[in-house]
Every structure is written in structure tokens, then in C-alpha cells.
DOLOVEX-673991 format. One record per residue (C-alpha): x, y, z; residue in one letter. Coordinates in steps of 0.001 Angstrom, whole numbers, plus 500000, padded with zeros to 6 digits. Example, Ala and Ser with C-alpha at 12.3 -4.5 7.8 and 13.67 -1.06 7.14 Angstrom:
      px      py      pz  residu
  512300  495500  507800       a
  513670  498940  507140       s
REM end
This chain:
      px      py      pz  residu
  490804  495792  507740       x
  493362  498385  506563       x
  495512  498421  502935       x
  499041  499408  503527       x
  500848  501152  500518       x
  504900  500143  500819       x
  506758  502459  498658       x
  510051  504766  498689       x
  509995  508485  498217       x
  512684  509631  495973       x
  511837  506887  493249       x
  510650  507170  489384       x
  507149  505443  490581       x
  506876  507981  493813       x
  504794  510442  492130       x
  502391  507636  490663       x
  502002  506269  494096       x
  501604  509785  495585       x
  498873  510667  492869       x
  497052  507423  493488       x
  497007  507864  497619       x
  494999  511296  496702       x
  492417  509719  494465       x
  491714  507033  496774       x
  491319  509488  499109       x
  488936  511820  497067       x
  486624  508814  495674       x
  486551  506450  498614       x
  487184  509522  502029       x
  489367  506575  503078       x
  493129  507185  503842       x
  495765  503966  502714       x
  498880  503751  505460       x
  502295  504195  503807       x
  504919  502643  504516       x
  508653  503675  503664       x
  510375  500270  503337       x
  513788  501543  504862       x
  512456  503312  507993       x
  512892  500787  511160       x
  509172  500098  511113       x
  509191  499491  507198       x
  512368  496866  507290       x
  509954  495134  509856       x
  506740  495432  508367       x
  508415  494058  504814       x
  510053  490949  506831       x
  507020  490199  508230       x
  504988  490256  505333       x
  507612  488732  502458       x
  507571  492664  501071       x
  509932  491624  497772       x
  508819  494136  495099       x
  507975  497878  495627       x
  505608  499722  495165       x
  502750  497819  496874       x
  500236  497540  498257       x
  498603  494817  501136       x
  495306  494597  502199       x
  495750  493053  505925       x
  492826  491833  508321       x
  492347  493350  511846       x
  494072  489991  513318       x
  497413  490716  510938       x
  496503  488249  507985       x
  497532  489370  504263       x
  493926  489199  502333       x
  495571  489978  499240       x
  498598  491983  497594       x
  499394  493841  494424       x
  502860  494467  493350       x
  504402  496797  491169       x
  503510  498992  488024       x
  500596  499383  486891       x
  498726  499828  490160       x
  495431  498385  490833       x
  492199  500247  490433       x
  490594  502043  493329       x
  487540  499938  493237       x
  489780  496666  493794       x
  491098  498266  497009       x
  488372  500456  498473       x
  486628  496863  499068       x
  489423  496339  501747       x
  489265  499476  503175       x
  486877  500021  506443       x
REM end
């Protein structure tokens, strides 16, 4: 299972997202996947998973199946995600 964070760069919410990435990396040793929603992978990777509000994140199985989403401000807490996170 991997989470996928889906967020732009030169936003007001970057630097949250960007802060967030390194804790989760610093409590859990896990890395989260970003995604930048207007690179040619993004624009597919938002079709594919109805991607309609930004930041966010996706928690998605090894087969491809969304387990679960969170969208926007505030983000969710580490401990929600890390439990996605192999």
C-alpha cells in the first residue's frame, strides 16, 4: 500500500504540505509520493482517481484501489496515515 500526497508547489498551502511530508518522514522513516497535479503524470493520476480538491492525500492498495482520501486544509494526523503506509 502506498499514500500519495497531490499538491502544487507555488501555493499558500505548499509549505504546510512540505512541513508535513518531513514529519511523516521523521516519526514514521516512511516517505509519502507527491504528486504535482499539472505534470503529465499528475493530470493522469487526478483523472484516474476523481482528484477534485488539492492538497490531498490517497491512500491506494498495491492492486490500484483508493482505501481512503483526505482533502484539503487541515491535514490529517500522521497516525491516520502511517497505518497506510508499508
Amino acid at each position: 500500500m502506498r499514500v500519495v500526497v497531490v499538491y502544487k508547489e507555488q501555493t499558500d498551502y505548499a509549505r504546510q504540505v512540505i512541513d508535513y511530508i518531513a514529519d511523516f518522514k521523521r516519526q514514521t522513516g516512511h516517505d509519502l509520493e507527491t504528486v504535482d497535479p499539472e505534470s503529465p503524470v499528475g493530470i493522469d493520476f487526478t483523472q484516474t482517481y476523481d482528484i477534485m480538491e488539492l492538497p490531498m492525500l490517497i491512500a491506494i492498495s498495491d492492486e490500484g484501489v483508493m482505501q481512503n482520501t483526505w482533502a484539503g486544509l487541515p491535514l490529517p494526523t500522521i497516525s491516520e496515515v502511517s497505518y497506510y503506509v508499508q
